[in-house]
N, C-alpha and C positions, 0 to 999 in steps of 0.2 A: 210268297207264302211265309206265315208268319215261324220262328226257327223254334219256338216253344210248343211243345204239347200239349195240351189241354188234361187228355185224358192219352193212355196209351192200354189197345186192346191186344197186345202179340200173345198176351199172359196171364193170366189173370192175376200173376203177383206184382205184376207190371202196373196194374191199375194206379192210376192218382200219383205219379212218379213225375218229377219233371224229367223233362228230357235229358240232361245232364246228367241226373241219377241213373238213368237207363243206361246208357253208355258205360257209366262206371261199371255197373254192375256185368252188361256182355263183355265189356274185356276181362274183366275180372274170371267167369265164366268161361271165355278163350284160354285163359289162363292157367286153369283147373284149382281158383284160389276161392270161387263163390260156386255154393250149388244151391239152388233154388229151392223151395220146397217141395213145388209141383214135381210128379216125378217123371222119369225121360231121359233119353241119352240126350249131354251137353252138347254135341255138337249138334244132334239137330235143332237145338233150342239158338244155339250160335247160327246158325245156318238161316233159321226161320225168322230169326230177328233181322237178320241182314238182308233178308228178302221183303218183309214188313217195311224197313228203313226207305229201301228203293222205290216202295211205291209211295212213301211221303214225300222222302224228300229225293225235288226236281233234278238232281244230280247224274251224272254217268256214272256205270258199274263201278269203271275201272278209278274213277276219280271217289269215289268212298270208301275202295276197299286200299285204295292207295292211302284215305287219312287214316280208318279201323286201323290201319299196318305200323300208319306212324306211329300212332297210341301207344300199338301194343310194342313197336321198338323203344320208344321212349321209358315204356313201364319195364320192360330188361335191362335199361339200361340201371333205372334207378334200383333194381333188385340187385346188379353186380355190386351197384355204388352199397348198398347193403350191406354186403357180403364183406366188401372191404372192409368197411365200419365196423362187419364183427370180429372179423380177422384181428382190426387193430383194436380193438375192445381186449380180445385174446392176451394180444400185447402186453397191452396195457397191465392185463391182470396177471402176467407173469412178470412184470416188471415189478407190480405192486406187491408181488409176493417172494419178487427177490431185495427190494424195500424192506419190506416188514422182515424178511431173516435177518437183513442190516442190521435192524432196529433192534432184535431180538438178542442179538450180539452185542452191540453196542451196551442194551439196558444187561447183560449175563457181565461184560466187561466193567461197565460202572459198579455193577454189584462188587464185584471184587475189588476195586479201588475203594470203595468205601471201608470196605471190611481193612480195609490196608493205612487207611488215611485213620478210619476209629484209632485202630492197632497203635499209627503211630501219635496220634494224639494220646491216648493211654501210657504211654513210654512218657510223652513229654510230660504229662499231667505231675506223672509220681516222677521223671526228674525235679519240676520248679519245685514240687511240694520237698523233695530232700533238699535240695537247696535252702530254700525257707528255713528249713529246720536248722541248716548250717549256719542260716545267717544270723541267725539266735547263740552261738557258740565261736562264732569270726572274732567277735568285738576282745573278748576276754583270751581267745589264743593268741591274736597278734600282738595284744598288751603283754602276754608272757615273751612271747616271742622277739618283739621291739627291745625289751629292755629301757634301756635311760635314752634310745635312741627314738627321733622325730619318727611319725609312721606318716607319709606320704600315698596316698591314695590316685592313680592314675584312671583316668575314666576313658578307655579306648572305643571306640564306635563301630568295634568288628563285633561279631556274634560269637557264641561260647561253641565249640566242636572243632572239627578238622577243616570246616570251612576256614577259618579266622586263618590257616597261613596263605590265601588268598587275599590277604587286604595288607597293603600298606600300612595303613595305619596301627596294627600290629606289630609290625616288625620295628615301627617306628616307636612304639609304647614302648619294646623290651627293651632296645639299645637305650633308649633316655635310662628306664629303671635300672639296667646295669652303670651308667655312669653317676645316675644319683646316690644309688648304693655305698658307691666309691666314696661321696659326701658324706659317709655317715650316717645315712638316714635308711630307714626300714621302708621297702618299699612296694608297693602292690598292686600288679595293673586289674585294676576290676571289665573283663568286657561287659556287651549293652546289658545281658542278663544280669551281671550285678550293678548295674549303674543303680538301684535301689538298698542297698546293704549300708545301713550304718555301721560301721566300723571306730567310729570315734578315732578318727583322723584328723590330725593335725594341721594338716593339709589335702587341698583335692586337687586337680589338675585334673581339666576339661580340656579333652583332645576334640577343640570343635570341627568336625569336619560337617559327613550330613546328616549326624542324628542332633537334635536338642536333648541337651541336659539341664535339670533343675535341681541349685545346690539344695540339699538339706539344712535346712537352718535350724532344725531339733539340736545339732552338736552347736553351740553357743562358740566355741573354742578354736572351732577351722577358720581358716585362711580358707576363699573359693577364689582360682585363678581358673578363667578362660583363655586354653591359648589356642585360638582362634589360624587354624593351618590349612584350612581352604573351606569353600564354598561361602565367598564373606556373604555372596547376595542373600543368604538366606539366614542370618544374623540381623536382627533389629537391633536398634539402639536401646530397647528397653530389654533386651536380653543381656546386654553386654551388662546395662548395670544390676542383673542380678548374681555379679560375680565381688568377689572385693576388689580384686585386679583382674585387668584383660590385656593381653599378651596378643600382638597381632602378624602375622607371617609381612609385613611389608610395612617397609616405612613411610613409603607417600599414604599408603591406608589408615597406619597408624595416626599422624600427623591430620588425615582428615574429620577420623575420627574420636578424635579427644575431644576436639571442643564441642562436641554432641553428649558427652555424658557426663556422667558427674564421679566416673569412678576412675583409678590412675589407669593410664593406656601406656603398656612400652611396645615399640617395635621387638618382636623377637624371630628371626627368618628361618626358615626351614636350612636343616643339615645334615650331615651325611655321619656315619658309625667311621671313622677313620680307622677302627683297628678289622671292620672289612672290606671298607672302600681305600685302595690305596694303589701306588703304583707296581707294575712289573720289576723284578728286579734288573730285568733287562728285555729291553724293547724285540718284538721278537721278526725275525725275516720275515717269514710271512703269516695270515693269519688263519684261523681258523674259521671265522665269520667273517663276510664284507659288511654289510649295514643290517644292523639289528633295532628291531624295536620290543622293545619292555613294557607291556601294558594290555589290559581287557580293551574290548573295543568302545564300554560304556553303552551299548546300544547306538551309537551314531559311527558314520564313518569317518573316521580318524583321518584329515585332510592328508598328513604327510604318508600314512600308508596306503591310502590309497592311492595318491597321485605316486611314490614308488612300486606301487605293483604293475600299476597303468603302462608303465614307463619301463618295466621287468628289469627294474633293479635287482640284484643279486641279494637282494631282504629274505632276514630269518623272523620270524615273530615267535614271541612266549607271552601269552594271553590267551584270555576267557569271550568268546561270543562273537568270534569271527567267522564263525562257518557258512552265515547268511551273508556278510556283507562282502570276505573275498570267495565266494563259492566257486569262485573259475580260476582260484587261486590258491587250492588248498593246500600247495605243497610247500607254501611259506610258512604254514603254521606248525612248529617244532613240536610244542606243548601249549594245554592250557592251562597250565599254573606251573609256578616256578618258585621254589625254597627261597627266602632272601639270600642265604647263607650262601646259594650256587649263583646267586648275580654276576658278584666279584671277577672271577672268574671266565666269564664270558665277556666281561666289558674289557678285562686283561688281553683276553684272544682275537679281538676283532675289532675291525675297519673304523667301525663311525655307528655312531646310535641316531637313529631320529626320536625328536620327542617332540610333543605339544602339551595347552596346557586348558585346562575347562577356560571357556570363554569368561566367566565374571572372575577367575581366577587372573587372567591376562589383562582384564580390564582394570581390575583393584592393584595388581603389580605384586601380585603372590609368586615368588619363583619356587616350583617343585623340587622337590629335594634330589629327584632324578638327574636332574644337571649336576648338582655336587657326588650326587655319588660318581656319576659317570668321568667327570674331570678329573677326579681322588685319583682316579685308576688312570690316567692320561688318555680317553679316548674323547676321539673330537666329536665335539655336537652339531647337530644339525637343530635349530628347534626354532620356534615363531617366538617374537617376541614381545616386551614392553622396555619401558622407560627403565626401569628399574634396576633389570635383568642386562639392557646393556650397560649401564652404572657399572653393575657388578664384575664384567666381565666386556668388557669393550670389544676386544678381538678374540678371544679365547674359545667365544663360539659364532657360527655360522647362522644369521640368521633367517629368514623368510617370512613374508605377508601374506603375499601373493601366489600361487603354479611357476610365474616367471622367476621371483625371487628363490623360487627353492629347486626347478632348474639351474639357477643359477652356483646356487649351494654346491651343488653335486658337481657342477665343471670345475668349482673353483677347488674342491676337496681331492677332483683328479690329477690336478692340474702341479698343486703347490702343497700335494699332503705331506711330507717330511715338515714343511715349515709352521702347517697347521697342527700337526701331533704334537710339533715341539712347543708350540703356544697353550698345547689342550697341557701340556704334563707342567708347563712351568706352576699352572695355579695349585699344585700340591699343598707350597708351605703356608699362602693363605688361606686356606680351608682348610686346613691343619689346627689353624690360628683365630681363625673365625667363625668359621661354616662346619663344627664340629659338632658333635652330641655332649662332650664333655668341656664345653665353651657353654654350649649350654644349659648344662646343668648347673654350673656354675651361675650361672648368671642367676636363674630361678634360685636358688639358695638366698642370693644377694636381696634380689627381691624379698622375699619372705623374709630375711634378717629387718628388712626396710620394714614393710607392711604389717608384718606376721601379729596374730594376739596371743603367741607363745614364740617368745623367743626361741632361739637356739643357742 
């Protein structure tokens, strides 16, 4: 017997249905989900199709009301599966609406940052703008102020506020200008906000670290010395000869770099302030620090403090941007920033410093001025090195390449420190004598007497 209907007479609304369609529709009807138009209680309409059904098709009772049963289990089932669906719809829409509070927060909190960042853009706006104003009135008060004396212009790469006693190269600007002073000459460290200020200088001094300066050549009459104290990689050759002299932290650097330009090249090496870096007046029993390190973390992890913390060396740190890198070690970090003026002091009281040095610094043979300060004071270094650096100091400091080397470092510093302290304090008189601030001011003088298109 063929399974399709032709025509189906249970109902009249049944007519011209396929058979398929009827089925949907009586369970649907078992269901209480279809009601028919004809009118009538549903079940006997349920009842009388099922009875209809049996005399079509050849089947047993029990064998069709067993499939009708499946249907209608199958169609429960998918109504739970439903239900789930709205449940999780529910979810969903309460999750979407603790979402959008997020968001609502988020955009109420931006609102206020902006209002905060206009604010302090408006501060800064009418700061540069008074400045400007100043720098229209600089030229004619230093000329009073100078007298018969050279004005010397220092161009430092720290930023203008209470950041700048966080940079090195600060601390490094002022001790030069105090010992220049000394020379006789009037002297003025401009930070990066005034690297723009004609002042009608005599002289300029570019403290090249990692900002680019471009001398002013409107003043006909200055001397422009680059002196060139780290980050060489990122100096070109056509920078250097935008200076009249270039002055370079290293003398294999120096020496490679002359015959690339056309302007004079001295070696001139980084130095320590000897009237703050100096020794103990006596060596003390014990210390107040075991190993210290002096420095930000730069954003990268600093191979010697980390492989010291690894290892729970007894390390103090004073630096900026370590709280992500030792975060399972934060009891090492003292402070993040630290006076130069309280260095001293700490290098007097304690064990041993480790240091390292930016890698194209290490590569070009730039020694950081960190090592001389540290020695000044007799404390023994631990630090990575070059060719240069051991030139300079053969045994005086500890060096390392490698994890193994600088394990090494640390047995050797346990082992034989009396005889290592005694090696770190002898180099006093030559960095006294050489590796000074006021060696090199001197020398810069010298220069400018050579070079200068105003004598002195």
């Amino acid at each position: 017997m063929s399974r399709k209907w032709a025509y189906c007479t249970v109902r009249p609304f049944f007519r011209g249905l396929h058979y398929t369609g009827a089925l949907d529709i009586m369970i649907n009807m078992k269901m209480g989900r279809y009601y028919p138009p004809a009118k009538g209680d549903i079940m006997f309409i349920w009842t009388a199709v099922k009875n209809k059904l049996r005399k079509f098709i050849p089947v047993g009772r029990t064998y069709l009301d067993n499939k009708l049963n499946a249907l209608n289990n199958r169609f429960k089932d998918l109504n739970n599966r439903f239900k789930e669906l709205d449940k999780d719809v529910k979810r969903a829409d309460k999750r979407q609406g603790k979402l959008l509070e997020d968001l609502r927060q988020e955009m109420r909190q931006n609102s206020r940052d902006q209002i905060k960042a206009i604010e302090e853009l408006k501060k800064y706006i009418d700061q540069e703008l008074q400045r400007r104003d100043d720098w229209g009135k600089r030229a004619s008060e230093i000329a009073r102020n100078a007298g018969d004396r050279p004005v010397w212009v220092l161009k430092c790469p720290a930023p203008e506020g209470p950041v700048k006693v966080r940079w090195g190269d600060y601390a490094y600007a002022l001790s030069l200008k105090r010992y220049l002073d000394r020379q006789g000459i009037y002297t003025i460290v401009d930070t990066r906000e005034d690297w723009d200020c004609e002042e009608n200088a005599d002289v300029v001094v570019a403290l090249r670290g990692c900002h680019f300066y471009r001398p002013d050549r409107r003043n006909s009459k200055c001397l422009y010395i680059m002196w060139n104290i780290s980050h060489p990689e990122m100096v070109t050759p056509e920078e250097y000869e935008l200076y009249d002299v270039v002055c370079i932290c290293s003398r294999r650097y120096a020496e490679e770099i002359a015959p690339k330009v056309k302007v004079p090249v001295f070696p001139l090496l980084q130095c320590t302030d000897t009237e703050l870096f100096y020794p103990a007046e006596k060596q003390p029993e014990t210390y107040e620090n075991d190993y210290i390190f002096i420095g930000n973390s730069r954003g990268v992890a600093r191979r010697c403090v980390v492989w010291a913390a690894a290892d729970k060396l007894p390390l103090k740190i004073w630096g900026g941007g370590w709280t992500t890198i030792l975060a399972d070690n934060m009891d090492l970090i003292q402070d993040s920033e630290i006076e130069n003026e309280k260095i001293p002091d700490i290098y007097r009281s304690s064990k041993a410093t480790l240091n390292d040095h930016w890698k194209d610094m290490l590569d070009c043979h730039f020694v950081n001025n960190r090592i001389f300060d540290a020695l000044a004071c007799g404390l023994p270094v631990i630090s990575d090195c070059c060719d240069e650096l051991q030139e300079i100091f053969p045994d005086a400091v500890l060096y390392y390449n490698t994890k193994e080397d600088f394990d090494k470092c640390i047995e050797t510093l346990e082992n034989n420190y009396d005889e290592i302290r005694a090696r770190a304090a002898a180099q006093w008189p030559m960095i006294r004598e050489k590796f000074s601030f006021e060696t090199r001011a001197r020398e810069l003088v010298e220069i400018v007497e050579k070079y200068g298109k105003k004598s002195q």
